[in-house]
C-alpha positions, 0 to 999 in steps of 0.5 A, spaced: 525 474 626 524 477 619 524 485 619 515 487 618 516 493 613 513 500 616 506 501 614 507 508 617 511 509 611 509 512 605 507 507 600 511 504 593 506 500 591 504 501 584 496 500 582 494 493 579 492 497 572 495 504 569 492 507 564 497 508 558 500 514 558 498 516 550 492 512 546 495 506 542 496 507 535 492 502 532 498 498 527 492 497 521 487 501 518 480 498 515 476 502 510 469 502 509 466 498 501 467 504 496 459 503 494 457 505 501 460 512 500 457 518 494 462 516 489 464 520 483 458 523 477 460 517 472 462 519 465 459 520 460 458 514 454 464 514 450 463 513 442 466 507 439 472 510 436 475 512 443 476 504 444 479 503 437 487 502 437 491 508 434 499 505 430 502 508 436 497 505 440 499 498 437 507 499 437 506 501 443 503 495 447 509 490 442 514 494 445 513 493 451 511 486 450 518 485 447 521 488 453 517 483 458 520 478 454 526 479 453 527 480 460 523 473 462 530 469 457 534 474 460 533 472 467 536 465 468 542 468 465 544 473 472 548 471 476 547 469 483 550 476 485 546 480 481 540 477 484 542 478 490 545 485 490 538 486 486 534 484 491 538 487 497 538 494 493 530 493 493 530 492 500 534 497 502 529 502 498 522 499 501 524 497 508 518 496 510 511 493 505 504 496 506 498 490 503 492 491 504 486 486 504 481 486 500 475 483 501 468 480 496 464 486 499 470 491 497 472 492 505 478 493 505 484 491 512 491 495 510 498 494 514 504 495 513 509 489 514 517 489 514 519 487 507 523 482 510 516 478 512 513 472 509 507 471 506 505 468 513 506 474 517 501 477 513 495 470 513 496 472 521 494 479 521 488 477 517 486 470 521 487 475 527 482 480 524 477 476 523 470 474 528 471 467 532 465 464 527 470 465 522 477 464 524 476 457 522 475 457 515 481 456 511 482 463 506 486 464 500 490 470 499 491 472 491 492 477 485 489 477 479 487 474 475 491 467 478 496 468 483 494 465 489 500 466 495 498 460 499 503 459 506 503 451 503 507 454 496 514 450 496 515 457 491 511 462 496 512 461 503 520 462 504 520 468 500 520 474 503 515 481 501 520 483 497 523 477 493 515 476 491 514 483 488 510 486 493 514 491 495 513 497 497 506 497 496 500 491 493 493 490 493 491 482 495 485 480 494 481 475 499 478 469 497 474 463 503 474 456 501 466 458 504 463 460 499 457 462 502 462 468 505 466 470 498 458 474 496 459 481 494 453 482 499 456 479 504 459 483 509 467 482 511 467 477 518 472 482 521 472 483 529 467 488 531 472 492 535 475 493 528 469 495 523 468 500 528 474 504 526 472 503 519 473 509 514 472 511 508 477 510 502 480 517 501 478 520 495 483 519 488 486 526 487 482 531 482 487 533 475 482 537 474 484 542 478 488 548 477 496 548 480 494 553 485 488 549 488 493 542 489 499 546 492 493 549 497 490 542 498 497 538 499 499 544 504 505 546 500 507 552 499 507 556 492 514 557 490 516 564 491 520 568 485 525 573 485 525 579 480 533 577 479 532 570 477 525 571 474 529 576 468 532 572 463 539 572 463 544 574 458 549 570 455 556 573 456 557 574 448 551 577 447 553 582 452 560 584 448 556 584 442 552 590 445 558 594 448 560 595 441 
């Protein structure tokens, strides 16, 4: 006959449910549409003239347009291994990619993913994100002005963040095969567990700013100078000019 265990003895079975230790971290961050926030004084009209390109402006701009070009005929040419040595040195700069979706009403959903993901990963996290009435719909990921990231893309769905020059950080812009959904006023159809920790988009830094104000704001501390290294150092010929 089986052994009963003991109901005198203290007991070691555990709850049905623990609360965890810490709070989860949530894995993404959502930040509100820039317009539902006080946005900066606009500046003021500019003359026409501002806008008129300088020679230096124009030498410039073929500059760098010779330099893209050159760089498109000289690709074909690399070796396999200096491709893949390239993009082995970009992985192991950015491990990991931050992308933030940005959808028709400017909210935008931001994760940070391995370089070494595909594109899926990323139409996964979205698809997750978005209400059950809208889960269904078929959505396009792009870049402007005409580059659709599409999981259905031969040239697209095996490559990893990094060989599709995400890295380490891109802005993709969401567009639905639902039109009704793609309107500047029409609200993200993400979960509401998810627009409930919406924040505003963080201010971009001020320039106009002085050196001290920034270094209080950053949280650094100003450098610190020594009377010794402040004074100018004399060099050594100099010196035995002024023994004489």
């Amino acid at each position: 006959m089986a052994e009963q265990p003991s109901s005198n003895g203290p007991s070691t079975s555990t709850p049905d449910t623990l609360e965890p230790a810490h709070p989860e971290v949530p894995s993404f961050k959502v930040y509100k549409p820039a317009g539902s926030q006080a946005g900066p004084t606009p500046p003021e009209d500019l003359p026409d003239s501002y806008f008129t390109p300088t020679t230096a402006d124009i030498m410039g701009a073929q500059a760098t347009l010779t330099a893209r070009t050159q760089a498109l005929v000289n690709a074909p040419l690399q070796l396999r291994s200096q491709r893949e040595a390239a993009d082995k040195a970009k992985r192991d700069r950015w491990p990991n990619t931050t992308i933030r979706i940005r959808f028709t009403d400017r909210t935008q959903l931001e994760k940070t993913f391995p370089s070494t993901d595909k594109i899926r990963s990323v139409y996964a996290f979205v698809r997750s994100s978005l209400r059950d009435d809208a889960k269904p719909i078929k959505f396009i990921l792009y870049q402007p002005p005409n580059r659709d990231l599409k999981v259905s893309d031969l040239k697209v769905r095996d490559l990893t963040l990094t060989e599709l020059h995400l890295s380490p950080s891109s802005m993709l812009l969401l567009r639905f095969e639902d039109e009704s959904l793609n309107g500047s006023n029409v609200p993200a159809p993400l979960l509401p567990s998810i627009m409930a920790q919406a924040t505003d988009l963080p201010s971009p830094p001020s320039f106009d700013a002085s050196p001290e104000q920034q270094l209080s704001r950053s949280g650094a501390k100003p450098p610190v100078l020594n009377s010794q290294t402040s004074e100018k150092k004399i060099p050594k010929w100099l010196k035995v000019g002024l023994k004489k």
